[in-house]
Every structure is written in C-alpha cells, then in structure tokens.
GUZAFI-441196 format. One record per residue: x, y negated, z of N, C-alpha, C, O in turn; residue in one letter. Coordinates in steps of 0.1 Angstrom, whole numbers, plus 2048, in hexadecimal, padded with zeros to 3 digits. Layout:
N
XYZXYZXYZXYZA;...
This chain:
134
80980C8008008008008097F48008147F3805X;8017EA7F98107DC7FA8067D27FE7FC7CE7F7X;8087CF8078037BE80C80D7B180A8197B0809X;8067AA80980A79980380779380D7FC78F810X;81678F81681578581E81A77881981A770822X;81D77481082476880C8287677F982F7707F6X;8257607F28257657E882E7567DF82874C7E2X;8387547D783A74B7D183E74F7C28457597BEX;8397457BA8347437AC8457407A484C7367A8X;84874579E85C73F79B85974178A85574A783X;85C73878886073577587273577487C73077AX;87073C76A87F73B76687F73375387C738748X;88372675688172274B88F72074189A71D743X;88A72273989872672D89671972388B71571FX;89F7147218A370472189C70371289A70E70DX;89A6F870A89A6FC6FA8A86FA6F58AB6FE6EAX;8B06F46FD8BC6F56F28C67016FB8D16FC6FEX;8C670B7008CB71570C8CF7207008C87226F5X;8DF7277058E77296FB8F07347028FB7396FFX;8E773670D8ED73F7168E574D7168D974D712X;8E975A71A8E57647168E276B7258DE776725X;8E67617348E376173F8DF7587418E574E73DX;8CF7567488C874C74B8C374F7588BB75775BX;8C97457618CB74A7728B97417788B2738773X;8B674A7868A974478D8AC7367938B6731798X;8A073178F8A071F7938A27227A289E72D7A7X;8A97157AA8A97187BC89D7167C089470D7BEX;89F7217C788F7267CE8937207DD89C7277E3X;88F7147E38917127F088771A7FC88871B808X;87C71F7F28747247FE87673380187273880CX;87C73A7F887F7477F588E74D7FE891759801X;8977418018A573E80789F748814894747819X;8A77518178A975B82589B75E82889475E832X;89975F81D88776881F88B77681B896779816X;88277F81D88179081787978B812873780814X;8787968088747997F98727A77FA87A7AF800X;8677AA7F385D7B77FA8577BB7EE8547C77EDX;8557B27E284F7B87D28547A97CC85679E7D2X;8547AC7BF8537A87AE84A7AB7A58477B77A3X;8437A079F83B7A279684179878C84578D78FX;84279D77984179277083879376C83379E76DX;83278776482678775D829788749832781743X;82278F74482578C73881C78273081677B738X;81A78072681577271B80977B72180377972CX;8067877197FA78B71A7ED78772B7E178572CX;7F67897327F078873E7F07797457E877574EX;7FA77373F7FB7657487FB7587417FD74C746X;7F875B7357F7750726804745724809744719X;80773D73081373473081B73274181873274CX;82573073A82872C75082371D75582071474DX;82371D75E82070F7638267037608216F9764X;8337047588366FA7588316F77448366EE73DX;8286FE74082570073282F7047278316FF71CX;83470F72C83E71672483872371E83572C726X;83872471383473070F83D73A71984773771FX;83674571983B75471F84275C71483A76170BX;84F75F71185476770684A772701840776707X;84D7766F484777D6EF84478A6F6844789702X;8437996F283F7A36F68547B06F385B7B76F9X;8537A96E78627AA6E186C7A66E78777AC6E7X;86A79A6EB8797956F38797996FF884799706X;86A79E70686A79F71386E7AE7148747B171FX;86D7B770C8757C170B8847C37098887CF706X;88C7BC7098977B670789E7A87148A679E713X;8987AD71E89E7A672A89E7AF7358987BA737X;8AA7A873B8AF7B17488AD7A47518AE79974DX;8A87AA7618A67A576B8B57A97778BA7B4779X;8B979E77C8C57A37858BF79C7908BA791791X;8C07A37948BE79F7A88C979E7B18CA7A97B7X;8D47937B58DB7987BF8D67987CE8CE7907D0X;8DA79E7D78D979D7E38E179B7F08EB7A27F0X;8DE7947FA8EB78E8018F7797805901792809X;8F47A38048FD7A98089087B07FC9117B87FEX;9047AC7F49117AC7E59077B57DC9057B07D0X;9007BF7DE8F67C97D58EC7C57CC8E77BA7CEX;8EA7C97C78DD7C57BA8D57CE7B58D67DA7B7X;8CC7C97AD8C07D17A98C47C77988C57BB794X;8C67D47918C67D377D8B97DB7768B77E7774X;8B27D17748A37DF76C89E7D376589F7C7769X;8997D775788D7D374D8897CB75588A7CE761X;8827BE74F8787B775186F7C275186C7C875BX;86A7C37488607D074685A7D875184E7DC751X;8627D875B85F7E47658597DB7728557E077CX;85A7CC76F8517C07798437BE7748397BA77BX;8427C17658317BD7618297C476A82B7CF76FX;8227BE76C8127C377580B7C876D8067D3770X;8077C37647FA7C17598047C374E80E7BC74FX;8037CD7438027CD7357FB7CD7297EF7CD72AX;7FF7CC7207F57CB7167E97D77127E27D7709X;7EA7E271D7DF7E97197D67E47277CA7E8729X;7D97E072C7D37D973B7DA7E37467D87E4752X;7E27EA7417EA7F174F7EF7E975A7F77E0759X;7E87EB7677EC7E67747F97ED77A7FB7F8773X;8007EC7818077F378C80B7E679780C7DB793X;80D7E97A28157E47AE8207DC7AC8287DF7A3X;8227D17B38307CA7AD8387D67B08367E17B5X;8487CE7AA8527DA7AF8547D97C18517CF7C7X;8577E17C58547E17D28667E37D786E7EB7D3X;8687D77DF8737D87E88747DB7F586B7DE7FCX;8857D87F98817DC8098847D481588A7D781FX;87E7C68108827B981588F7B38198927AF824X;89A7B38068A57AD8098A579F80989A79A809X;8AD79980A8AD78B80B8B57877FB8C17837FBX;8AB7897ED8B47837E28BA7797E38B676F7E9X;8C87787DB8CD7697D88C87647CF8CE7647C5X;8BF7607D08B97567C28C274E7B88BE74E7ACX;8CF7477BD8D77407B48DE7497AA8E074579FX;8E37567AF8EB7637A88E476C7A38EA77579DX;8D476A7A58CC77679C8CA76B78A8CC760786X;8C57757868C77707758BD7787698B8783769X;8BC7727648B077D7578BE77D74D8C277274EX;8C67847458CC78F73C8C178D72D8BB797729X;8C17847278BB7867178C578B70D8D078770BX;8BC7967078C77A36FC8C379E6F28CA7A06E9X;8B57956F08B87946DF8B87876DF8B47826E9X;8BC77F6D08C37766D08BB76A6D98AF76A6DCX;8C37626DD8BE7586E78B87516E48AE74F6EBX;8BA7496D68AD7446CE89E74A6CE89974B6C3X;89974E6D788F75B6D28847536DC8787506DBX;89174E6EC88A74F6FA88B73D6F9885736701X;8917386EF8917296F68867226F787D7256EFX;88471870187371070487071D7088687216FFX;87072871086672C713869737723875739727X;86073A72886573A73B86074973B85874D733X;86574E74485E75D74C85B757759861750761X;84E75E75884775B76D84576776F843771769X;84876077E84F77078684476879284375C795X;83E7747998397737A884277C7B18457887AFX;8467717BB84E77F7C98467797D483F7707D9X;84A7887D584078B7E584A78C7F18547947F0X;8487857FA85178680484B78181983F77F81DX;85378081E85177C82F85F76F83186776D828X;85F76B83786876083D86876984A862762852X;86C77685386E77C85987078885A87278E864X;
C-alpha cells in the first residue's frame, strides 16, 4: 500500500537553446533532507503540458531518457524514464516507483537524453515525489 504524506510537483525544463545531453533537477528547496518514498513522471498523453507551458516530449524521446538519482550517501538509482509513468497510453496505471525514504541530492540527479538533443529542446518532463520532512 503507498500513502502520500507530502507531495511536490518538479519540472525539469530543457532550455530551447540546451546543447547538453545531461540535463540536471531544478533546486528543489523543499525537497532538501527530506525522504523520498515514490516517483511518478507524467507523459504528454496524461499530463498535456507542464506548468510552466512546455510541451511534454514526445512518446519517442521519452523512450530514450534515463533518470539518475543520487543519494546522500554516494549511491544511485539509473532506470528509464519509462518505468516512473503512472498512466500510459493504453490507460495503464501502476504505483509510483516506490523508495525507501532516501534523502536525494536533487542538484546531482539528472535526466540522460539518447536521442538527439534537438528532439527535447522547449520542452520539460514533470515528475511528482512523494516524500516526509521526517
């Protein structure tokens, strides 16, 4: 079972002129020495644009990103974007990814784009984490 004690909304926005093939998480001040307990991304299909009105990459490029997570204690988590969607295009649900309330470094985690970078510019991945401040 996963409960949601705390939930924050994180855009990762990819610049239009961005030339980089690592594109690191905006600083999260609220997220700083909190646990982190799940991950969810949203794809176009399910979330239409991010908040800040950026399209959501396609279905193609979003197959073609890696998620890095570091955590304070030097370890990480490397997996597909893919494996954070909630909602797919056939309407498949599952559970965010479920952690075991590390404390991410948000400045040192990063999304990994494999195909060409022009593909993602102007446009953001949103991510919801679930976490405690305790």
């Amino acid at each position: 079972m996963f409960y949601v004690k705390r939930s924050e909304y994180v855009e990762v926005q990819i610049p239009a002129t961005n030339l980089n093939a690592t594109v690191y998480f905006p600083d999260l001040p609220n997220l700083r020495n909190s646990k982190t307990f799940g991950l969810s991304a949203y794809m176009q299909d399910t979330a239409g644009s991010a908040q800040s009105g950026n399209e959501i990459p396609d279905l193609q490029y979003w197959k073609n990103t890696i998620v890095f997570l570091y955590f304070e204690n030097g370890l990480f988590i490397a997996q597909p974007i893919m494996s954070f969607a909630n909602v797919d295009l056939n309407n498949y649900f599952q559970l965010p990814v479920q952690l075991a309330g590390q404390n991410i470094v948000w400045s040192k985690s990063y999304l990994q784009l494999l195909s060409p970078v022009a593909n993602y510019q102007g446009r953001s991945f949103v991510f919801n984490v679930y976490y405690t401040l305790n």
